[in-house]
C-alpha positions in Angstrom: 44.9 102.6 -85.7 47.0 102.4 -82.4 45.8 103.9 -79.9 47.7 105.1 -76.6 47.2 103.9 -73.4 45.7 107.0 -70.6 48.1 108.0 -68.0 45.5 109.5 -66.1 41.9 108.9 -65.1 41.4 113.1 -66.5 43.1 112.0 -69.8 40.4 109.2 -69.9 37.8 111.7 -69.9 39.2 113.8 -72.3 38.7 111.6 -74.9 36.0 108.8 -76.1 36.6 106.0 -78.0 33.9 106.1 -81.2 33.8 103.6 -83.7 37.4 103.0 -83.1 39.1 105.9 -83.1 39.4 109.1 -80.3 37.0 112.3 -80.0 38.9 115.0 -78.7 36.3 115.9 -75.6 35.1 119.4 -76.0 37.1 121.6 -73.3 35.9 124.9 -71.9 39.6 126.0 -73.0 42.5 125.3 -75.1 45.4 123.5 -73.9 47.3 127.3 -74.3 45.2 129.4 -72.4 47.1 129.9 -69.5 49.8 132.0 -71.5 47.2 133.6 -74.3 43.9 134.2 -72.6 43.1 138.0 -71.6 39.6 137.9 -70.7 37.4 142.0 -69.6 34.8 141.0 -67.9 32.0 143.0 -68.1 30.4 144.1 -64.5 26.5 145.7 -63.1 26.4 146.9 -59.9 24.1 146.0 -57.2 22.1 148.5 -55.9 18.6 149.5 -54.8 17.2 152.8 -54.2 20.8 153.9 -54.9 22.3 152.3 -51.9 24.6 149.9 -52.7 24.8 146.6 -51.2 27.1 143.1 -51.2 25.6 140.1 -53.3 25.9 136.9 -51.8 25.0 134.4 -54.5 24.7 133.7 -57.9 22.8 131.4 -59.8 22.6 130.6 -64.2 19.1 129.4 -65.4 19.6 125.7 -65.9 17.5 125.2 -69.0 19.0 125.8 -72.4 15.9 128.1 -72.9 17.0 130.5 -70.0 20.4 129.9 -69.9 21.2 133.8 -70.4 19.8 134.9 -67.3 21.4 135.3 -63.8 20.0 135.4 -60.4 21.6 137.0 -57.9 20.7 137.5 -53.9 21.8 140.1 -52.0 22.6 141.3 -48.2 19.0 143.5 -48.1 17.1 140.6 -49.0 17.0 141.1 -52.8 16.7 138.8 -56.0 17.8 140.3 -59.4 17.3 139.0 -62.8 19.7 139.9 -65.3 20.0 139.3 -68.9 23.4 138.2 -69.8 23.1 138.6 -73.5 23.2 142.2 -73.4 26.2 143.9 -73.9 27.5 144.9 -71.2 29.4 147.8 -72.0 33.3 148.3 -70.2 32.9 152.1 -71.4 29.3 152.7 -69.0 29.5 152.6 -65.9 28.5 149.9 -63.8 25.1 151.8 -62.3 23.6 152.1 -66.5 24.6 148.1 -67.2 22.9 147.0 -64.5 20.0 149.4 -65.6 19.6 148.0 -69.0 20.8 144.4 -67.9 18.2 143.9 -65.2 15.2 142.2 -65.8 13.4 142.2 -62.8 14.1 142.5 -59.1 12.1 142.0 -55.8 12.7 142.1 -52.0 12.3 138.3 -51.2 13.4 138.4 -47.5 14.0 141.3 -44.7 17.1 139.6 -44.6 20.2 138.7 -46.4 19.6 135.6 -48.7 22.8 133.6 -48.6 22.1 131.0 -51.6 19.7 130.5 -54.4 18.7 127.8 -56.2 16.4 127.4 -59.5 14.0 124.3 -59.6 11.4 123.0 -61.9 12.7 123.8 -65.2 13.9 127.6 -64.0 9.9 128.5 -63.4 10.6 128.6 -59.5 13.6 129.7 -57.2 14.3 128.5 -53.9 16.3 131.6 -51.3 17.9 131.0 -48.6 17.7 133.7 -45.8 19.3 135.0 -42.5 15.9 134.8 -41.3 16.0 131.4 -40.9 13.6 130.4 -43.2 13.4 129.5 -47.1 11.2 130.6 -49.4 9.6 129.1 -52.6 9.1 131.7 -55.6 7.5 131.8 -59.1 9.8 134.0 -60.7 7.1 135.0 -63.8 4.5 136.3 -60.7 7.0 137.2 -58.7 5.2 135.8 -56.0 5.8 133.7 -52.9 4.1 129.9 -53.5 5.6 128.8 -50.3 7.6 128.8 -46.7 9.8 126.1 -45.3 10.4 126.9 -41.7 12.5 124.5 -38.6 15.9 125.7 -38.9 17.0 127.9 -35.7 19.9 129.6 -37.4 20.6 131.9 -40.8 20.3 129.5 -43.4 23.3 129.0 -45.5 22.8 126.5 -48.2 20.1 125.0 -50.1 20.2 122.2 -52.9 17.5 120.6 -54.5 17.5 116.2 -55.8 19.2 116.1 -59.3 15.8 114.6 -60.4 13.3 115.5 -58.4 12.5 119.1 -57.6 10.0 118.7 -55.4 13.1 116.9 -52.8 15.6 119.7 -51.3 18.4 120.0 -48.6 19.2 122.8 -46.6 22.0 123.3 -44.3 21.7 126.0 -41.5 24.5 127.7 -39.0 21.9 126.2 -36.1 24.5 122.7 -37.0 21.7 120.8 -38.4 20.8 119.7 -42.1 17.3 119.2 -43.6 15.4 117.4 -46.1 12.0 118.9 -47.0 9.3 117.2 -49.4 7.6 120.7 -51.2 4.1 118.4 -52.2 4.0 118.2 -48.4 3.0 122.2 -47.8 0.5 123.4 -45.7 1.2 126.7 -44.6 4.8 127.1 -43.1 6.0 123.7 -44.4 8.4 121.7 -41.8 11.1 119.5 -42.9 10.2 115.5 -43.3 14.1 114.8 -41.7 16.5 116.3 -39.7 20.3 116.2 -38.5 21.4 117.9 -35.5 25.0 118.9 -34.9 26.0 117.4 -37.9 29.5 119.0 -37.9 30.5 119.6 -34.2 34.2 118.8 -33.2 34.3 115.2 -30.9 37.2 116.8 -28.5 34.1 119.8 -27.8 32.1 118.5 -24.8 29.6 121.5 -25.1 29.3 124.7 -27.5 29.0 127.6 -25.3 26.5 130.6 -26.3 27.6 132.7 -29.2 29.5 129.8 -30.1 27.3 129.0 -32.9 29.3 129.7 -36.0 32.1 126.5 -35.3 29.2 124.0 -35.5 27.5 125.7 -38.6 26.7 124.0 -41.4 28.2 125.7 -44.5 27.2 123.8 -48.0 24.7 121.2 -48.6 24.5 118.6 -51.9 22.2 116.1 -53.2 24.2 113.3 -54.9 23.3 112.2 -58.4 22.4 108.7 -56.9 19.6 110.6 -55.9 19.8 109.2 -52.2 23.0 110.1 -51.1 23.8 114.0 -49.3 27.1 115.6 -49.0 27.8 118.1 -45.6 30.2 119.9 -45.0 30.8 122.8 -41.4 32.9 125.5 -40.3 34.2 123.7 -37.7 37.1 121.3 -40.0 37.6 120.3 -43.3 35.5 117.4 -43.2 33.2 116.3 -45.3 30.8 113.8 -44.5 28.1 111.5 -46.5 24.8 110.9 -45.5 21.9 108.2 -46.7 18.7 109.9 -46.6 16.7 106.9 -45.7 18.6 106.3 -42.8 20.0 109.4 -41.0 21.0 108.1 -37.9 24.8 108.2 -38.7 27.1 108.9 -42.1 28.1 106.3 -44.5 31.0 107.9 -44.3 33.5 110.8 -44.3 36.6 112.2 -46.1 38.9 114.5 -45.0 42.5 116.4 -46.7 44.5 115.6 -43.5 43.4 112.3 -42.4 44.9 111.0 -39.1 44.9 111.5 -35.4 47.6 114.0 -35.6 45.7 116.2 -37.9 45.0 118.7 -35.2 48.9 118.9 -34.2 49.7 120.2 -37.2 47.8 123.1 -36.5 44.4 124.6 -36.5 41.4 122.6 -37.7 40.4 124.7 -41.4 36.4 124.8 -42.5 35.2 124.3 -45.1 33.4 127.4 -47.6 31.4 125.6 -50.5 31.1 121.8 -52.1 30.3 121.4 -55.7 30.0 118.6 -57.9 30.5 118.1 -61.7 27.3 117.8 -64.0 27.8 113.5 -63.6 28.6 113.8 -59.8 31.6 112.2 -60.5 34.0 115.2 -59.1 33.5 116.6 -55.6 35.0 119.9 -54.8 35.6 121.6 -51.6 37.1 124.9 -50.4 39.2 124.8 -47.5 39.8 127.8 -45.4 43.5 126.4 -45.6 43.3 128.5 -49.0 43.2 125.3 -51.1 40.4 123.7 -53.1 40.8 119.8 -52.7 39.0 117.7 -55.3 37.4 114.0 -54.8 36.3 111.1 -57.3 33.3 110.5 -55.2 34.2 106.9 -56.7 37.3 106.4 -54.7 36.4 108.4 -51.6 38.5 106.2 -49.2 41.9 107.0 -51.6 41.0 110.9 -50.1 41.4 114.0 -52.7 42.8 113.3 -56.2 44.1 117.0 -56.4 44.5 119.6 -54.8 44.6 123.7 -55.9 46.2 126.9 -54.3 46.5 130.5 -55.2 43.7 131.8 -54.2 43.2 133.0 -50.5 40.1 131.8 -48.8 39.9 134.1 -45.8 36.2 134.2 -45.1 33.2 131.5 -45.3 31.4 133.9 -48.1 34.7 132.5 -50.9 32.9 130.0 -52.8 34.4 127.9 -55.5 32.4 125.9 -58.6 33.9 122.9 -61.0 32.8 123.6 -64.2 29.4 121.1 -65.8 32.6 119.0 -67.4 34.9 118.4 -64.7 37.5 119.9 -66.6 38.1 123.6 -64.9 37.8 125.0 -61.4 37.0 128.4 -60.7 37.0 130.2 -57.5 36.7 133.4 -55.8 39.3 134.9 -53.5 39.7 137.4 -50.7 42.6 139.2 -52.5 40.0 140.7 -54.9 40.5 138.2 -57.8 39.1 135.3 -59.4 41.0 132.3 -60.2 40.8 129.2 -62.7 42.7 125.8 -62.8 42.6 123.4 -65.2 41.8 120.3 -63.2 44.5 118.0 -65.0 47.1 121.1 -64.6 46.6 122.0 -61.0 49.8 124.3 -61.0 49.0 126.3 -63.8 46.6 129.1 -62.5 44.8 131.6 -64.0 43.6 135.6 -62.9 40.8 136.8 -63.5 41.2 140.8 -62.6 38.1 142.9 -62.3 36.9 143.2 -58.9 38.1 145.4 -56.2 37.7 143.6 -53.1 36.8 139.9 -52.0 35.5 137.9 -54.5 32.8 135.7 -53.3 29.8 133.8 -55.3 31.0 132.0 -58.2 28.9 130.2 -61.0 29.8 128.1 -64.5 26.7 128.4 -67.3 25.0 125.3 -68.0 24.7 125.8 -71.5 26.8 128.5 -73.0 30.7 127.5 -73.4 32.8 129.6 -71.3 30.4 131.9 -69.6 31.3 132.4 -66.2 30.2 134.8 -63.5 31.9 136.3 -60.5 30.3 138.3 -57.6 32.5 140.7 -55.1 32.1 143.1 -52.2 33.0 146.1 -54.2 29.2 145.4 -55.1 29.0 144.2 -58.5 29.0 141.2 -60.5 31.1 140.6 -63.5 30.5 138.2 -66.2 33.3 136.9 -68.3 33.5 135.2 -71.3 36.2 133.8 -71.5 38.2 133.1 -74.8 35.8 132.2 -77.4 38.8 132.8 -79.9 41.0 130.1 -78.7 38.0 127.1 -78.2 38.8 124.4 -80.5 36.8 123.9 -83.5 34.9 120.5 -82.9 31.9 119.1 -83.9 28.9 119.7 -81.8 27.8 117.5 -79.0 24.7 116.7 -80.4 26.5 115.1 -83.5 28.8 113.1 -81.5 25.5 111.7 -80.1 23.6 111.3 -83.5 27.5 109.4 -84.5 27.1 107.0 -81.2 23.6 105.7 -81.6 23.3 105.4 -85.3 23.8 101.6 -86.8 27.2 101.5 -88.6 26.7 101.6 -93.0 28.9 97.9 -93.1 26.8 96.5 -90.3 23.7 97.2 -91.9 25.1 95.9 -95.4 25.8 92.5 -93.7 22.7 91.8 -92.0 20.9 92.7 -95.5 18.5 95.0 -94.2 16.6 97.2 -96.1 14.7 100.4 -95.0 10.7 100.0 -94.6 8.2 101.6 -92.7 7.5 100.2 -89.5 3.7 100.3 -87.6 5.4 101.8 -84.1 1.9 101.8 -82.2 3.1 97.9 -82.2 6.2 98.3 -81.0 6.3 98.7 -76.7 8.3 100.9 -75.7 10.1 99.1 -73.2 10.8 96.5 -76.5 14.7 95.5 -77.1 14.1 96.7 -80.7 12.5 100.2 -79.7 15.4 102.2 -80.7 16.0 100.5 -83.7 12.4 100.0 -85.1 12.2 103.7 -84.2 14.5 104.4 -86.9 12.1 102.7 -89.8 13.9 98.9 -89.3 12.6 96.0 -90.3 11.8 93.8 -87.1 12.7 90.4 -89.1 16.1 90.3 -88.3 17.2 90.9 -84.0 19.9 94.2 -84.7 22.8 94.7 -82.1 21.4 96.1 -79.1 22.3 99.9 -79.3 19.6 101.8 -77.5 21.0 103.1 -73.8 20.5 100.4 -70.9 17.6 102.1 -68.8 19.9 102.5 -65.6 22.3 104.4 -67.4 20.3 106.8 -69.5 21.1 110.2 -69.5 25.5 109.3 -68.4 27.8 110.8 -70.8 30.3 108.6 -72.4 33.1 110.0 -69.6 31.0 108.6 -66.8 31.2 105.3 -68.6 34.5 105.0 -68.9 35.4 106.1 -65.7 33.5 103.4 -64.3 34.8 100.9 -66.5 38.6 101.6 -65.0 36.6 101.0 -61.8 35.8 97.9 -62.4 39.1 96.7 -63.4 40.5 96.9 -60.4 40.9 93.8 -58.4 41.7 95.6 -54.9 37.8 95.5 -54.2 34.5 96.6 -55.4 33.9 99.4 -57.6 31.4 101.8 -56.1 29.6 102.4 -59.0 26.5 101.9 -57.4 26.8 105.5 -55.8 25.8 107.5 -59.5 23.4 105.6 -61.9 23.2 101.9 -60.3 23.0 98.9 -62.4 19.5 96.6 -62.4 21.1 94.6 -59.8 22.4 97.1 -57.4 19.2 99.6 -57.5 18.7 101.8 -55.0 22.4 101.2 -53.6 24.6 103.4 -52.6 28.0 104.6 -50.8 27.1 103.0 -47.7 26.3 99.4 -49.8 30.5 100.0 -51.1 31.8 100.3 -47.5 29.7 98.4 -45.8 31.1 96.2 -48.6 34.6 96.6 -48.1 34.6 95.7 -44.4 32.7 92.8 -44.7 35.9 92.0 -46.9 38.0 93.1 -44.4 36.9 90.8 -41.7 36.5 88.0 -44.0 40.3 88.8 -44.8 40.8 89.0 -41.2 39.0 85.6 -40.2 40.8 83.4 -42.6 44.5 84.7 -41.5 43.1 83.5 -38.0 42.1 80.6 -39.4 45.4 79.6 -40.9 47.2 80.4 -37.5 
């Protein structure tokens, strides 16, 4: 069968080559959805006592278990649990959805709580308050398990390691970061690392008082290295990389408008939120410049890939999220709608039209295939779900996976091997021929190697390949070593690339002086 050669690295994910012929990657939506989608989101209000009040962020469970339920924070301090699986009725009012929606809520700060996120398999929730501090809850007691206290500002972000839940970063409008360690609580925890004045202009010799807000620090992201953090202030659109075991100085930093004449064209724009794909592959950020600019964390130094407008991002409370696939962008906008992009079709924009005022918090679901939810300052928070009609009928995921790992029919018919039960309290399972002898095979005859190489477990078939295309480049070093690092490189990262690539550089550098 011929197969076509990709145009584009987004083409490349979109398909996987399978026993020699192409998978159609499952998208969130079809290729015609700009022209036939009409999505009614459904919408609760957010209210306690019957006074309304702003949410701020929202949050999907990330287990497959919980995946139906919604946390959102609020400006009096609140958390609410709703349950997205009930119908939410467009002919009630807002008020009697949320009513029958809402699964629990509780005042977990006398302040606003600016972000949320869910930890140890959805049994905790981290918030992140005004009050400076954050908080550690078991969402089945309801009941405060912990206090992390050091920043000197409202704290605006918090993210927890891809891995490890007991590891989180917060980021904090004081200008600093931190990284706290939650085995390492004894009473009002304190952080295990700081950064101060992460994001403070270099032409700014001081900050006067009341000042605080152009140094703050306005999203926060552990890297799915597992070692690497993302920053990203109020004070320009730059985002910088750190290495959390040596936070003396970035790795390195990206920014839209690279250059010393970047502030001659004009003002210097913050940045709103960062988000990453479910591989870490994609890096989003929304620019006060009302565009979202999108990064292959892979190729940082080539700067942003793509880049999206429609929306207008007129306050630092617009956030934007790329959906788990890397295949949609939605954000919120000050002109009262949400908006979604198809990340290979960055002109073609979509509406979403609900809300009355600024749309804010935005959040993709894990699990469930076009679930979205928005959150606005007309006090409610709408879920959408967007198209099911027009998804394409493919087989599941799961199957695709079964299809990948199982020895091919004409294989096994050529080695000769015949099924028989195997003892597999013999077998160790670090053992070549684990994943096969796990299948009932015979052990006489050495199979293909087909189990997944143990630094790459849990990477999708797009991560692969995008990494292969990498490789093939013979400008200079793939930094793969940033997500899922081979045996040889572990525990690498993106300062290893660049420190790397200038090494190569003055090599380069010294041999031309040489030939002089």
């Amino acid at each position: 069968m011929e197969v076509t050669k990709s145009q584009s690295i987004f083409q490349d994910i979109k398909s996987r080559e399978l026993s020699g012929f192409r998978v159609r990657k499952r998208p969130y939506f079809s290729e015609n959805l700009c022209d036939e989608i009409e999505a009614t989101g459904k919408a609760v209000s957010i209210a306690h006592g019957g006074e309304e009040t702003p949410p701020l962020a929202v949050s999907f469970c990330k287990t497959i278990k919980s995946a139906h339920i919604l946390a959102v924070s609020d400006e009096d301090g609140y958390v609410s649990l709703f349950d997205t699986r009930f119908e939410w009725s467009s002919s009630k009012t807002c008020t009697e959805n949320a009513e029958k929606a809402r699964i629990a809520n509780w005042v977990a700060h006398e302040n606003a709580v600016f972000d949320i996120c869910w930890i140890k398999d959805d049994a905790k929730i981290l918030t992140a308050s005004g009050d400076q501090t954050i908080k550690i809850w078991d969402v089945q007691e309801r009941k405060c398990t912990g206090i992390l206290t050091g920043h000197n500002g409202s704290i605006k972000s918090v993210c927890s390691h891809p891995t490890n839940f007991e590891l989180v970063v917060s980021g904090s409008r004081d200008g600093s970061f931190a990284i706290w360690d939650l085995r390492c609580q004894s009473g009002n925890a304190r952080p295990i690392g700081v950064v101060n004045r992460a994001h403070v202009s270099t032409g700014r010799k001081r900050i006067r008082q009341g000042k605080a807000a152009s140094m703050s620090i306005t999203s926060v992201l552990y890297l799915k290295d597992g070692v690497s953090i993302a920053t990203a202030g109020a004070v320009d659109s730059i985002v910088k990389f750190w290495d959390t075991r040596n936070l003396r100085a970035p790795v390195t930093q990206i920014c839209p408008h690279p250059g010393p004449d970047t502030k001659a064209k004009g003002r210097l724009h913050g940045i709103t939120s960062l988000s990453q794909d479910q591989n870490g592959v994609f890096l989003s950020a929304s620019c006060m410049d009302n565009r979202i600019y999108l990064y292959n964390v892979l190729q940082l130094d080539k700067g942003p890939i793509s880049s999206f407008s429609g929306c207008k991002i007129e306050s630092f409370f617009v956030k934007s999220a790329i959906s788990p696939d890397a295949s949609h962008l939605l954000s919120g906008s000050s002109d009262g709608n949400a908006y979604i992009w198809q990340v290979n079709k960055p002109e073609a924009t979509i509406a979403l039209k609900r809300h009355d005022r600024e749309v804010t918090a935005v959040d993709w679901n894990f699990h469930e295939q076009g679930k979205i939810v928005t959150a606005s300052d007309d006090f409610t928070v709408c879920a959408w779900n967007i198209a099911s009609s027009f998804y394409p009928s493919t087989r599941s995921p799961a199957s695709i996976r079964r299809k990948a790992i199982a020895v091919p029919s004409s294989e096994t018919k050529r080695l000769g091997l015949e099924m028989q039960k195997t003892d597999l309290e013999e077998v160790p399972c670090n053992s070549p021929g684990a994943a096969v002898r796990s299948m009932n095979m015979p052990a006489v005859t050495k199979m293909p190697e087909v189990r997944t190489p143990e630094p790459h477990k849990r990477i999708s078939t797009s991560v692969h390949l995008i990494e292969t295309f990498e490789k093939t480049t013979p400008e200079a070093e793939s930094p793969s070593s940033v997500l899922y690092p081979p045996s040889s490189l572990k525990k690498k990262t993106i300062r290893d690339y660049f420190l790397s690539a200038s090494r190569e550089l003055q090599q380069a550098a010294s041999t031309r002086q040489n030939v002089t």
